[in-house]
N, C-alpha and C positions, 0 to 999 in steps of 0.2 A: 494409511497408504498414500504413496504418491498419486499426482495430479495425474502424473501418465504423461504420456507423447513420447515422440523420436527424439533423441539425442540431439539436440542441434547441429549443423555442419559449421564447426568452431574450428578460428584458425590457432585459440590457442591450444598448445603442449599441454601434454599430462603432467611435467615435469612441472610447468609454470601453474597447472591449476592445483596440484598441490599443494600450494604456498599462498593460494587465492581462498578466504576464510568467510562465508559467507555468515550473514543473521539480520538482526534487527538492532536497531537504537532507537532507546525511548527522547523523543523529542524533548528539549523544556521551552522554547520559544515557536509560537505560531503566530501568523498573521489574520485578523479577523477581516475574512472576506465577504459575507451578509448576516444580518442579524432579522428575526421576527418583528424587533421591537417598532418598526415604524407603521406593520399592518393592526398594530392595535390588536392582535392577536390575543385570544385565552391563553393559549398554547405557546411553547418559549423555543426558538430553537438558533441556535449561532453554526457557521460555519468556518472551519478555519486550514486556511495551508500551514507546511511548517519552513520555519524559520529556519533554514538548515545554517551553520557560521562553519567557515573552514577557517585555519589555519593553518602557518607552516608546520607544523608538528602532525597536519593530517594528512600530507600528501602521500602517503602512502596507503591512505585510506579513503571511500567516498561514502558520501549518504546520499540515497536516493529520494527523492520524494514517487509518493506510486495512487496518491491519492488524497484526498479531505477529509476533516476529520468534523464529525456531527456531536454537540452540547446543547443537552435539553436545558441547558439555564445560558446566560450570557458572560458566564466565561470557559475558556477553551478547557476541553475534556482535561481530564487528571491521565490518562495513556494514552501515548501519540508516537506514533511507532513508522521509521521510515527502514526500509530498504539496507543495510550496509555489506558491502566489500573491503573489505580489507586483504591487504598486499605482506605477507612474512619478508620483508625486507631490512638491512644494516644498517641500523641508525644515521649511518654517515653517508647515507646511498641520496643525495638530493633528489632527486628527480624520479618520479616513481617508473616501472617499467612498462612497457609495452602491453604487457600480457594482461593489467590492470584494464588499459583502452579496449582493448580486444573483446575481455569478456563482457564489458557493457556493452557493446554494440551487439553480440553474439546472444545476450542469456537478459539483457536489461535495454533492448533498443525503446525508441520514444515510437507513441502511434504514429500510423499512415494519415489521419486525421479525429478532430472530431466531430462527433454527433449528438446534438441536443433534444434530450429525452422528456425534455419535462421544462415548463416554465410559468412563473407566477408573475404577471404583471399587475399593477396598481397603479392609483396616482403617487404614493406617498414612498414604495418600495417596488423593486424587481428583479426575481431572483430566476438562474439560467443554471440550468446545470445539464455537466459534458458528459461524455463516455467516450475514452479515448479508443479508436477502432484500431487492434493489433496490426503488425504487420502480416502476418500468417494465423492461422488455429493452433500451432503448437506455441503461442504466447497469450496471455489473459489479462485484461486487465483488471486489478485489485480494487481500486479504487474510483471516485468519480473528482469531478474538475468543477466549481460550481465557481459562478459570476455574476456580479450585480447589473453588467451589461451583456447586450446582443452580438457582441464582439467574443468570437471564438478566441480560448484562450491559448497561448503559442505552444508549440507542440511540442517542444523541451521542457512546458511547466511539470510533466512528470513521466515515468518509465515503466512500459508492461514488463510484462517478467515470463521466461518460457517456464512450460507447466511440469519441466520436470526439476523445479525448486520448490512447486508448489502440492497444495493437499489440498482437498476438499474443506471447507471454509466446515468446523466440527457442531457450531451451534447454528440456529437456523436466525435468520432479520428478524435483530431485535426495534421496535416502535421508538423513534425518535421523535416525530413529528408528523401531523398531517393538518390541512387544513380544513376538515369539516363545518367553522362557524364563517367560513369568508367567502365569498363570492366568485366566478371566475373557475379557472377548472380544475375537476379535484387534484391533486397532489401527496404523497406523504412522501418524508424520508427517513429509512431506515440505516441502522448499525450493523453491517454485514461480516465482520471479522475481527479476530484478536487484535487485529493493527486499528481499532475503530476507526478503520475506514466507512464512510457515508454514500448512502446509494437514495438517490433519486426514483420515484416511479410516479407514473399518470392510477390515480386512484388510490383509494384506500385499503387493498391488498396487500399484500408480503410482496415483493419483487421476485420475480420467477427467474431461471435460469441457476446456473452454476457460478459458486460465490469460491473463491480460494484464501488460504494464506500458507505461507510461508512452512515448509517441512520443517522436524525440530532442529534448533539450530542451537550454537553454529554448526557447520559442514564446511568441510573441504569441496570448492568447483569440482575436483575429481571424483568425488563421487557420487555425482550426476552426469558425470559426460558417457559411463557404460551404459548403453540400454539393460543389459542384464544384472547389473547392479541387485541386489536385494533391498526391499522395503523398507526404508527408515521408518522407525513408530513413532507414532504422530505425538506432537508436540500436548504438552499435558497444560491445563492453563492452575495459575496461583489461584488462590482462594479467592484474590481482588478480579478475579477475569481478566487478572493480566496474562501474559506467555510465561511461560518458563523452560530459559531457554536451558538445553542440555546438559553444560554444568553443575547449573542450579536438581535438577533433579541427581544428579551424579552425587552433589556434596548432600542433598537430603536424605539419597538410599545409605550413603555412609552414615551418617550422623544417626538416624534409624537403627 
């Protein structure tokens, strides 16, 4: 089932969000933003944003970043999964169109700010991590924002997403990391979604609240913009705990 909420009040057309191709792209380059390795830690955990590279051949398409991705060893996870929009436009169209800008500000705006939930300082190491605060309740954010300094991270570093693209996050926080043998205040971070996205919390607990990802995809914008729309079924994950997006289940039932 969907995440639910109101339709948003979008300026774009039905006409243009039908051409508008939502899902996911598995990342292959991140950037590694903190690592365990300097607190001398038992326990192993890296952090990493992704490396998003555009090109002229992608202008009609974006990749969002929506969150950090958590690796119990020191290098970045093997599925890293950002955000995509894609525009059905003519190869010879330079310039993508309007209705491309429209729906990220509409369906993908950047938080109001953020807010730091949790931190490990040391002499040797010190890790910060965000939680970007939506602009309304009918947007969520997927993912966390983590940094080695006290310096909030800029509010374009990634994008909530309104909850009617999203579903209930289907497995519950998986244990990445906590610090039980260190000093200083408790902490873990866990693996909350198919996008392994990384969440932050003060203690040794599971992180409480509501966790999302992404409905099966791809979809057409248009159909999420009806409220009355019927329930897209929820995205089914591969064997590796990746996503599999719509397609791929499509070309498996055949093959079957």
């Amino acid at each position: 089932p969907r995440a639910g909420g109101m339709a948003p009040h979008t300026r774009v057309l039905e006409e243009d969000a039908a051409r508008l191709r939502v899902g996911m792209n598995e990342e292959s380059h991140a950037h590694l933003e903190w690592s365990s390795k300097e607190l001398n830690a038992a326990k192993t955990l890296s952090l990493w944003s992704p490396d998003i590279k555009t090109d002229f051949f992608s202008r009609h398409s974006v990749r969002l970043a929506v969150g950090h991705f958590g690796s119990k060893t020191y290098g970045a996870p093997p599925h890293m999964y950002t955000l995509q929009i894609e525009e059905d436009a003519p190869w010879h169209q330079f310039h993508r169109g309007k209705a491309l800008d429209m729906a990220l500000a509409d369906y993908a705006p950047h938080p109001k700010f953020f807010k730091c939930v949790w931190q490990k300082i040391s002499a040797t190491s010190s890790l910060f991590c965000w939680v970007g605060v939506p602009p309304s309740d009918e947007f969520a954010a997927l993912g966390m924002v983590f940094t080695a300094t006290a310096e909030g991270p800029p509010l374009t570093s990634v994008r909530c997403v309104h909850k009617r693209l999203l579903q209930p996050a289907r497995k519950p926080p998986e244990l990445l990391w906590d610090d039980k043998e260190l000093a200083g205040r408790a902490g873990s971070v866990w693996r909350i979604n198919n996008m392994s996205l990384a969440w932050a919390t003060p203690g040794w607990d599971a992180p409480k609240g509501e966790f999302y990802e992404l409905i099966e995809w791809p979809f057409k914008l248009s159909e999420v913009m009806d409220t009355a729309a019927s329930a897209v079924p929820a995205a089914l994950p591969s064997p590796d705990g990746a996503c599999t997006p719509r397609d791929a289940i499509s070309e498996s039932s055949r093959a079957s």
